[in-house]
C-alpha positions in Angstrom: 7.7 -14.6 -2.1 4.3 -11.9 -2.5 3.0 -14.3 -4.8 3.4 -17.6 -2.6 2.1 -15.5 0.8 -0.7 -14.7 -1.1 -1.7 -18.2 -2.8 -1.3 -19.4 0.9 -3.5 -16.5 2.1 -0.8 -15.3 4.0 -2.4 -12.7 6.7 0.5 -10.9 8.5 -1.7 -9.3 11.1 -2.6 -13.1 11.9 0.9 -15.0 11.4 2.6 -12.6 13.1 0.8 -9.5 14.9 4.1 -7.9 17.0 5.5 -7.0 13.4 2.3 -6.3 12.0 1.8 -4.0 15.0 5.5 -2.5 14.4 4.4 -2.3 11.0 1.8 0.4 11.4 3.3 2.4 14.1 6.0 2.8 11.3 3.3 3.7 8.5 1.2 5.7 11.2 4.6 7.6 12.0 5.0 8.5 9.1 1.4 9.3 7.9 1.7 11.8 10.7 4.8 13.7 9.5 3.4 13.6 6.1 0.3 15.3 7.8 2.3 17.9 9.7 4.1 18.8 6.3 1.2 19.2 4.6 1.9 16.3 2.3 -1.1 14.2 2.9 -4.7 14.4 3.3 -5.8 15.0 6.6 -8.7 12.9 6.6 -6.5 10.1 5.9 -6.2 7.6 8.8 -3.5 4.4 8.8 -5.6 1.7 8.6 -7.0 3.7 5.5 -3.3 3.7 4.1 -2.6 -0.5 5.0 -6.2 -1.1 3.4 -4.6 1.0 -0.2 -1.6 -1.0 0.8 -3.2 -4.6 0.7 -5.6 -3.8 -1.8 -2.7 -2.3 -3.9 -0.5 -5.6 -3.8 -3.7 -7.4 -5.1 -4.1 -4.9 -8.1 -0.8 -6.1 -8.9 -1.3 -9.4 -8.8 -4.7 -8.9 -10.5 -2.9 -7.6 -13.4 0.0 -9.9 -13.6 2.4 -7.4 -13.1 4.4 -9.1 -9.5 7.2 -9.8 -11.9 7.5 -6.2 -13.9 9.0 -3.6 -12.0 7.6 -1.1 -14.6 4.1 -2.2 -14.2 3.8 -2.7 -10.9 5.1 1.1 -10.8 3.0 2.2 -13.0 -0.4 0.5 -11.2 1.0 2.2 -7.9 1.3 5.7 -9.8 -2.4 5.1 -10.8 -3.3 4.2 -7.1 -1.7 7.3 -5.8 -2.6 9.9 -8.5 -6.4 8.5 -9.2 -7.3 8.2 -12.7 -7.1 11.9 -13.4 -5.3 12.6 -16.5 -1.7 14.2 -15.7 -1.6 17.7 -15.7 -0.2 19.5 -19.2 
């Protein structure tokens, strides 16, 4: 389904802005508890986070991995943890 939306250029904020709207109240929601718990940068804003989001769906798609749960997982670890080596 990710891979047809995005051959079609599927836009959700465009197709359908209510649950794109819903959509972001969610992720700003909880963007702010992950703030309040110290658990996320604080000079982090949503949009920020849905522009990682988008841009991380097209890494994956980039790379072939829409089909491979493993390397789809491993391209979000990437994402999230940076490119810094893990810690020994």
């Amino acid at each position: 389904m990710k891979s047809a939306l995005a051959a079609a250029e599927f836009d959700l904020r465009t197709a359908a802005p209510d649950v794109a709207g819903d959509l972001t109240r969610h992720v700003a929601d909880l963007l702010d508890r992950a703030h309040a718990a110290g658990l996320a940068r604080h000079d982090v804003t949503v949009d920020e986070v849905m522009a990682l989001v988008a841009g991380a769906f097209a890494a994956i798609r980039h790379a072939g991995a829409e089909n491979s749960r493993d390397r789809s997982a491993h391209l979000a670890r990437i994402i999230l943890d940076g490119l810094r080596p893990p810690a020994r």
